[in-house]
Every structure is written in C-alpha cells, then in structure tokens.
N, CA, C and O atoms as a GROMACS GRO file, in nm:
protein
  348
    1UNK      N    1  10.068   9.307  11.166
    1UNK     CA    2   9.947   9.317  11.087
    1UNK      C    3   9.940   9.456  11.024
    1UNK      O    4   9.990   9.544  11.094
    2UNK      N    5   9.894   9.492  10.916
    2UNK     CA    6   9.893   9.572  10.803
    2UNK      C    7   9.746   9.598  10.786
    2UNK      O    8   9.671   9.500  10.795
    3UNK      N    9   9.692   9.722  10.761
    3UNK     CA   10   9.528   9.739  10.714
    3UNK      C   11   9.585   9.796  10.569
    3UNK      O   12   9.696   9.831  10.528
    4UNK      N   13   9.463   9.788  10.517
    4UNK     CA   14   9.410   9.892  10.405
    4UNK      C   15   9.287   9.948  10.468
    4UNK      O   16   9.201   9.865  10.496
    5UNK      N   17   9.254  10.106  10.504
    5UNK     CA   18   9.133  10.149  10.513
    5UNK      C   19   9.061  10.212  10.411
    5UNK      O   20   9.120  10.213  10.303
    6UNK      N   21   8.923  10.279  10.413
    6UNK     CA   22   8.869  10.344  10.402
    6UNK      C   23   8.741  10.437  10.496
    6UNK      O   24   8.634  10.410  10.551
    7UNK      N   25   8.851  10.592  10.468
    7UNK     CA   26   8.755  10.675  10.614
    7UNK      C   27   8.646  10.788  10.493
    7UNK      O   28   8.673  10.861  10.397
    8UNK      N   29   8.553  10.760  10.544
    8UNK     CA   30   8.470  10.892  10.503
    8UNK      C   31   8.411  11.000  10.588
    8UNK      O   32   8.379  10.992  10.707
    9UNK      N   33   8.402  11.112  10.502
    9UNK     CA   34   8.365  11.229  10.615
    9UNK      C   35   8.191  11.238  10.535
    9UNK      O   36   8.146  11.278  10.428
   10UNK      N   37   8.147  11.189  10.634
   10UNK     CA   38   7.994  11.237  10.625
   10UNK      C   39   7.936  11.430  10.558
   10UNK      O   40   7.860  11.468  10.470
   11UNK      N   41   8.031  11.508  10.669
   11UNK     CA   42   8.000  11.639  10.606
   11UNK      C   43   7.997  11.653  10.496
   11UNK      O   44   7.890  11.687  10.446
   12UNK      N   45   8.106  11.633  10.417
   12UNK     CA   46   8.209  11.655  10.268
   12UNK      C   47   8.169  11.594  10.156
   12UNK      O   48   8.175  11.625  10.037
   13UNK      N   49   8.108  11.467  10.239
   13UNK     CA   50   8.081  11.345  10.166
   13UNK      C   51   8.219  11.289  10.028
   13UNK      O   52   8.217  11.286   9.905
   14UNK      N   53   8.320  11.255  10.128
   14UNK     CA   54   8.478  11.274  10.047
   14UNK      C   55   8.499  11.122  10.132
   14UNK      O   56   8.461  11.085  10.243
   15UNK      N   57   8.578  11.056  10.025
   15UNK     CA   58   8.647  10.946  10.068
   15UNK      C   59   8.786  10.920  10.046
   15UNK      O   60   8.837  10.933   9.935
   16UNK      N   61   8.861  10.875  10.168
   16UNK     CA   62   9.001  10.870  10.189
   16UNK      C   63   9.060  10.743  10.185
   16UNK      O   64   8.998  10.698  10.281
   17UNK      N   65   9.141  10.638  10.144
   17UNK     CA   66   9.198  10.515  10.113
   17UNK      C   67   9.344  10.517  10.171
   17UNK      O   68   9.420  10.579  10.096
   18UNK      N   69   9.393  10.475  10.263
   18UNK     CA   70   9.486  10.440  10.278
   18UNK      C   71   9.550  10.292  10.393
   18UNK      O   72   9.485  10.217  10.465
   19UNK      N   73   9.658  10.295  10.374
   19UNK     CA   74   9.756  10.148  10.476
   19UNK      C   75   9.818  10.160  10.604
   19UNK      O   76   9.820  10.282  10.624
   20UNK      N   77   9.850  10.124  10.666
   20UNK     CA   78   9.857  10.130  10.772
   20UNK      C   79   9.915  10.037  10.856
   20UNK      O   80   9.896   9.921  10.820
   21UNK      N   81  10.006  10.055  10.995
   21UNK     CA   82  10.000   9.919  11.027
   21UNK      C   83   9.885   9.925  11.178
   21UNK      O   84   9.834   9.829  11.235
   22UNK      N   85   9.870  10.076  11.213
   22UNK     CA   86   9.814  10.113  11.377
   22UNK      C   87   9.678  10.173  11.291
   22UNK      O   88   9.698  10.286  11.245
   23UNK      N   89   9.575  10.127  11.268
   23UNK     CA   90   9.454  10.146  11.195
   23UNK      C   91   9.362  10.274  11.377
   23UNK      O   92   9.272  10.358  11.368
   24UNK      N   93   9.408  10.247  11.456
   24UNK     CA   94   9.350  10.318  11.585
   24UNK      C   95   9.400  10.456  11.575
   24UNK      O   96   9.325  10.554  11.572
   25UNK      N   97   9.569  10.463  11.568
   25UNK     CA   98   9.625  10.551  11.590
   25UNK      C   99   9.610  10.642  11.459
   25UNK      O  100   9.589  10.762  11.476
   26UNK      N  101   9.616  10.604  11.362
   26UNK     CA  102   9.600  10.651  11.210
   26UNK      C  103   9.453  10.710  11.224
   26UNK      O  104   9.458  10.832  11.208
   27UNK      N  105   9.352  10.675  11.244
   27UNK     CA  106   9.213  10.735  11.248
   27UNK      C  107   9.220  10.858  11.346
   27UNK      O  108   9.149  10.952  11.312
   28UNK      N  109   9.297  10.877  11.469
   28UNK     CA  110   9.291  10.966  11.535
   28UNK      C  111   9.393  11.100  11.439
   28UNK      O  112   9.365  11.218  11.417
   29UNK      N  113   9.488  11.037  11.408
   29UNK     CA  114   9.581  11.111  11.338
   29UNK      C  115   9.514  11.239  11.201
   29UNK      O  116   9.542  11.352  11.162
   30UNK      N  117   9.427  11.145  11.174
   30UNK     CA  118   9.349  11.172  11.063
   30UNK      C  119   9.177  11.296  11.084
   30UNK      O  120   9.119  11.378  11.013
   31UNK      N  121   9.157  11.232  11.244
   31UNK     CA  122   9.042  11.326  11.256
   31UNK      C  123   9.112  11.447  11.382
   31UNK      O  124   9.019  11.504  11.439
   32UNK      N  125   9.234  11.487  11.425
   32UNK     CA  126   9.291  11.551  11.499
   32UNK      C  127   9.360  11.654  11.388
   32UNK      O  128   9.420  11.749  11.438
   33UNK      N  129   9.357  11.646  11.242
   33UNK     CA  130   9.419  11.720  11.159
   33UNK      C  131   9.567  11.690  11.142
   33UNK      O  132   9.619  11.780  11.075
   34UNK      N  133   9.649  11.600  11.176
   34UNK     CA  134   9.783  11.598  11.150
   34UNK      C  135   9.836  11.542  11.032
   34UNK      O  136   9.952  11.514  11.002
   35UNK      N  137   9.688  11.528  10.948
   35UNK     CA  138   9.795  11.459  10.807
   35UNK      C  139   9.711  11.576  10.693
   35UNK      O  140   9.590  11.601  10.698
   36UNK      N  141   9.785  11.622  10.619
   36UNK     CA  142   9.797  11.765  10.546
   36UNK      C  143   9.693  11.758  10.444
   36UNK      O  144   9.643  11.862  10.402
   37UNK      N  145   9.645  11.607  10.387
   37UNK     CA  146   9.545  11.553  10.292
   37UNK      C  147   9.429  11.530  10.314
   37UNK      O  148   9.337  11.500  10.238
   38UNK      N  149   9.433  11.548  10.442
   38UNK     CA  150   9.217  11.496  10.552
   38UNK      C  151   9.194  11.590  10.612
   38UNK      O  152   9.075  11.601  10.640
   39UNK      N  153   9.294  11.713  10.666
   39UNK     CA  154   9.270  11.840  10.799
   39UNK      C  155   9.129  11.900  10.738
   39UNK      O  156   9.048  11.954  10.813
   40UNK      N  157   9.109  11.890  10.615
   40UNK     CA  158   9.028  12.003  10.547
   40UNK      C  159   8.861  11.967  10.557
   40UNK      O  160   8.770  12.049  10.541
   41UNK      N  161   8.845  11.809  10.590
   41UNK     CA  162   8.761  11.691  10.613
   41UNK      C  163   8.696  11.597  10.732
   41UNK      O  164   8.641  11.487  10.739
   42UNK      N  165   8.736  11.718  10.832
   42UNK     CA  166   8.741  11.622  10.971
   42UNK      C  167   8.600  11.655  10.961
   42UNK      O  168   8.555  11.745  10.891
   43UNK      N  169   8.521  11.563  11.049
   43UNK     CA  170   8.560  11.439  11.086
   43UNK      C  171   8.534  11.327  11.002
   43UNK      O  172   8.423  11.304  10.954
   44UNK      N  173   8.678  11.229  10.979
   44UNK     CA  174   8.645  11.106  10.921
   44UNK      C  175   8.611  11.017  11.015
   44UNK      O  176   8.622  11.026  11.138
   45UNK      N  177   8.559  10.910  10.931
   45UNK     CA  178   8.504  10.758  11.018
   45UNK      C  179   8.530  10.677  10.890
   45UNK      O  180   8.530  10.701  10.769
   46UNK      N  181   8.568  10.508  11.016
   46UNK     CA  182   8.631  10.457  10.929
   46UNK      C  183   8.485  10.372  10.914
   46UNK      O  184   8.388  10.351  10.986
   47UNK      N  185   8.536  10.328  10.760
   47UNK     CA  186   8.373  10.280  10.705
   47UNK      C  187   8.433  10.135  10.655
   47UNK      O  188   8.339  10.056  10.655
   48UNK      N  189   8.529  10.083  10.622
   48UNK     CA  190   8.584   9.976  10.583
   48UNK      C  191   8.726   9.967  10.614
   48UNK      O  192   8.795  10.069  10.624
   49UNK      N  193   8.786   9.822  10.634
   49UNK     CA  194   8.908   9.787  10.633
   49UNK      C  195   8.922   9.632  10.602
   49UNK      O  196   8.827   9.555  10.609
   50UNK      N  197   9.060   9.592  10.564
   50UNK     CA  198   9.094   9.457  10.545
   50UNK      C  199   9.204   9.503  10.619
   50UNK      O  200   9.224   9.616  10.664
   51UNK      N  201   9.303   9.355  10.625
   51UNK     CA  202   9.382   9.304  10.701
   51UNK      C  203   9.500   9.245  10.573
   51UNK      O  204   9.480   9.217  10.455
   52UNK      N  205   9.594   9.244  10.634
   52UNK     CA  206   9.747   9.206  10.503
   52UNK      C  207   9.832   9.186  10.654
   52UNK      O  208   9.816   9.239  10.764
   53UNK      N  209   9.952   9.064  10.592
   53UNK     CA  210  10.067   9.019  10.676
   53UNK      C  211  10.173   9.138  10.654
   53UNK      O  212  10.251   9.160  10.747
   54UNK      N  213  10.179   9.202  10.560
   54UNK     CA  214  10.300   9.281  10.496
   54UNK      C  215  10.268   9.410  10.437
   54UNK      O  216  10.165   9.421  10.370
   55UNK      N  217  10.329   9.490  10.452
   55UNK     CA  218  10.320   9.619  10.412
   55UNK      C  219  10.296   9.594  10.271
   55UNK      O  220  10.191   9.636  10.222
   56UNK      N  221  10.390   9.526  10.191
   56UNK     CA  222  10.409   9.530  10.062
   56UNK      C  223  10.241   9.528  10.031
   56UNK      O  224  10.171   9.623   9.998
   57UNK      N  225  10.193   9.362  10.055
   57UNK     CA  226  10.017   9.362  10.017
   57UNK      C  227   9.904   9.501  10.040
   57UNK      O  228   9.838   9.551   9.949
   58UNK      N  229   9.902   9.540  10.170
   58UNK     CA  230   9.837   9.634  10.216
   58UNK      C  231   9.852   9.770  10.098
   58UNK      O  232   9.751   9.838  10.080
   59UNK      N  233   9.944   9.794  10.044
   59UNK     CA  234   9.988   9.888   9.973
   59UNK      C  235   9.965   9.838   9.823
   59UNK      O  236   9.930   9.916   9.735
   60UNK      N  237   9.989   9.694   9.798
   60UNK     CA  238   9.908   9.704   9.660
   60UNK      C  239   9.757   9.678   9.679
   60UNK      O  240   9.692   9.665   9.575
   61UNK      N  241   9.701   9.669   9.781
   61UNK     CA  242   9.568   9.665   9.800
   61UNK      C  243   9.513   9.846   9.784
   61UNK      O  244   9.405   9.885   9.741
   62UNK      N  245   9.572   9.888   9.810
   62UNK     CA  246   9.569  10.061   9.888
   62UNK      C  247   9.554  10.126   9.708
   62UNK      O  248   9.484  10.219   9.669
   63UNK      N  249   9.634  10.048   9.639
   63UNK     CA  250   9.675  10.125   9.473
   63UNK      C  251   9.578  10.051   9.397
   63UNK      O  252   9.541  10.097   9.289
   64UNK      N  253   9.523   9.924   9.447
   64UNK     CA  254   9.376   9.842   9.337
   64UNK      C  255   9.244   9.951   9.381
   64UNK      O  256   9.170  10.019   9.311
   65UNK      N  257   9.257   9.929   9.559
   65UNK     CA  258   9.118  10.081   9.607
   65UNK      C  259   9.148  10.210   9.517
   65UNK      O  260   9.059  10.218   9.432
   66UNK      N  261   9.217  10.289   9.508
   66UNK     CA  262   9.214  10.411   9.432
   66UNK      C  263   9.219  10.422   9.310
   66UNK      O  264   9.233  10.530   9.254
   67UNK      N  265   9.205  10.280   9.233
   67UNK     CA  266   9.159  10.304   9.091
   67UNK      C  267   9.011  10.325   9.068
   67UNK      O  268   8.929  10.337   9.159
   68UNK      N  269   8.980  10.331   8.919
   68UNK     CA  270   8.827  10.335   8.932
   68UNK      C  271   8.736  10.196   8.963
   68UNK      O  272   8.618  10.195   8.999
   69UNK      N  273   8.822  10.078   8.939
   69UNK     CA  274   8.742   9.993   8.909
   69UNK      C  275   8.731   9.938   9.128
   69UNK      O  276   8.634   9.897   9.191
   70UNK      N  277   8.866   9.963   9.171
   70UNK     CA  278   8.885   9.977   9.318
   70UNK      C  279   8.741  10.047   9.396
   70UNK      O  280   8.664  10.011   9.485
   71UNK      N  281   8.755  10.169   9.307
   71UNK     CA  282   8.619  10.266   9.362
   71UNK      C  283   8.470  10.205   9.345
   71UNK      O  284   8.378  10.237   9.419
   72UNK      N  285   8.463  10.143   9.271
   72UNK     CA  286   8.349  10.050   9.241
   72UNK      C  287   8.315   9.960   9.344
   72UNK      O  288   8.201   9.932   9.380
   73UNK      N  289   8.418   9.918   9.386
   73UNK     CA  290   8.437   9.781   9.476
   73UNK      C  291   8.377   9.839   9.641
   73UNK      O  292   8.304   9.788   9.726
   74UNK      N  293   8.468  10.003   9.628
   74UNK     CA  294   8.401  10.000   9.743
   74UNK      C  295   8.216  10.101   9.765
   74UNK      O  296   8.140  10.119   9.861
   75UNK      N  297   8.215  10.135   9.636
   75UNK     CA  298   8.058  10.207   9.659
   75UNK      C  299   7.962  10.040   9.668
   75UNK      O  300   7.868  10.017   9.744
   76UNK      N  301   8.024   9.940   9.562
   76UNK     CA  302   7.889   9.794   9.604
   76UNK      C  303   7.914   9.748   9.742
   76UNK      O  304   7.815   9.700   9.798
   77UNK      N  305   8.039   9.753   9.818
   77UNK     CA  306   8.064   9.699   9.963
   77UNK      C  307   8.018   9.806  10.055
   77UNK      O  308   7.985   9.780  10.171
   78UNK      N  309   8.014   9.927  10.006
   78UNK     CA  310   7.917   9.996  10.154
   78UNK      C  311   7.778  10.027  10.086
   78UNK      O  312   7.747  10.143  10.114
   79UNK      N  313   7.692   9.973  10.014
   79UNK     CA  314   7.579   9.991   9.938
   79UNK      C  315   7.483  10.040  10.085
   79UNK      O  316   7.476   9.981  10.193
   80UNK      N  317   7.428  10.146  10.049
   80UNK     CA  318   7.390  10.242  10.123
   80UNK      C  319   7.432  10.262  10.258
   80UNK      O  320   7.351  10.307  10.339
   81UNK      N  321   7.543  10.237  10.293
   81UNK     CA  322   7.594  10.293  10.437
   81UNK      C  323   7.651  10.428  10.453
   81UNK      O  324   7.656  10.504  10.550
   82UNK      N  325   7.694  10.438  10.329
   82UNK     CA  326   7.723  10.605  10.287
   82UNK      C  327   7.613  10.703  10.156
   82UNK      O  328   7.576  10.670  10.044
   83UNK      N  329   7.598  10.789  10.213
   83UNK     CA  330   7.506  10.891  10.106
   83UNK      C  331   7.570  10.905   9.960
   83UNK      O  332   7.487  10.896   9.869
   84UNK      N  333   7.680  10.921   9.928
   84UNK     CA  334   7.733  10.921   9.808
   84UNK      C  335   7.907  10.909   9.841
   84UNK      O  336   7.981  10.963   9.922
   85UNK      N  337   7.923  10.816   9.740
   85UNK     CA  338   8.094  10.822   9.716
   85UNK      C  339   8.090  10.908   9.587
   85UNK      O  340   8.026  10.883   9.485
   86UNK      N  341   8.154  10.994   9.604
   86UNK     CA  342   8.236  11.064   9.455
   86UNK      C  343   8.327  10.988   9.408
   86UNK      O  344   8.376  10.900   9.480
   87UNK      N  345   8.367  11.007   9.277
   87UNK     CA  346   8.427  10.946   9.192
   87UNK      C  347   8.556  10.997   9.215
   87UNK      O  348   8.651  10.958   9.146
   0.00000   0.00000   0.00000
C-alpha cells in the first residue's frame, strides 16, 4: 500500500504533499527533522491522506496535489480544519 499525504505545521501555517509507502514512519521522519525540506517546520500533522496499490499512482497523485488546481482540492477538503493554506 502506497499513501499520498498532506502534513501541515500549524505554527508556519505551511503545507507539505508527499508519497509514501510507511505514512507512520514518514510523519515521524518529518517531525524529528530528518528530511532537509520540513526541519525548518516542525511540528507537522498529518491533515489528509489517500491510499494507491502502486507507487507509480501515489506519485501521480502527489504531482495533481502540488499543482494549483491540486491546491484547491485540498483547501475545499480541509474547509476550516486548517487556519490558512498558502498558495
């Protein structure tokens, strides 16, 4: 099994998109500082995820989230669970 997430840091108010296949281990990875793109952001929480059989899907799911129209998709799916998504 394969995720696509999305973690946000409440402080920063910054949102992070990525795939995965260990969605547990990846969130710790992510709020422990070991990935060079979130250290600056801790602490994230994960605010959304889906599910994919294959890396391949999860990863074109991961590249539809980080467009703008992706970003859209996810400010109407967490409609007020987060204070602001930036663009």
């Amino acid at each position: 099994m394969f995720y696509t997430y999305v973690l946000y840091s409440y402080i920063f108010e910054r949102i992070y998109i990525g795939q995965t296949n260990n969605l547990n281990l990846r969130l710790f990875e992510h709020n422990s500082g070991e990935c060079k793109s979130t250290k600056h952001y801790i602490p994230w929480e994960l605010v959304f995820y889906e599910t994919y059989l294959t890396r391949g899907e999860a990863m074109k799911r991961e590249k539809e989230l980080k467009s703008h129209k992706g970003r859209d998709y996810i400010r109407e799916k967490l409609n007020g669970r987060v204070r602001q998504l930036p663009d």
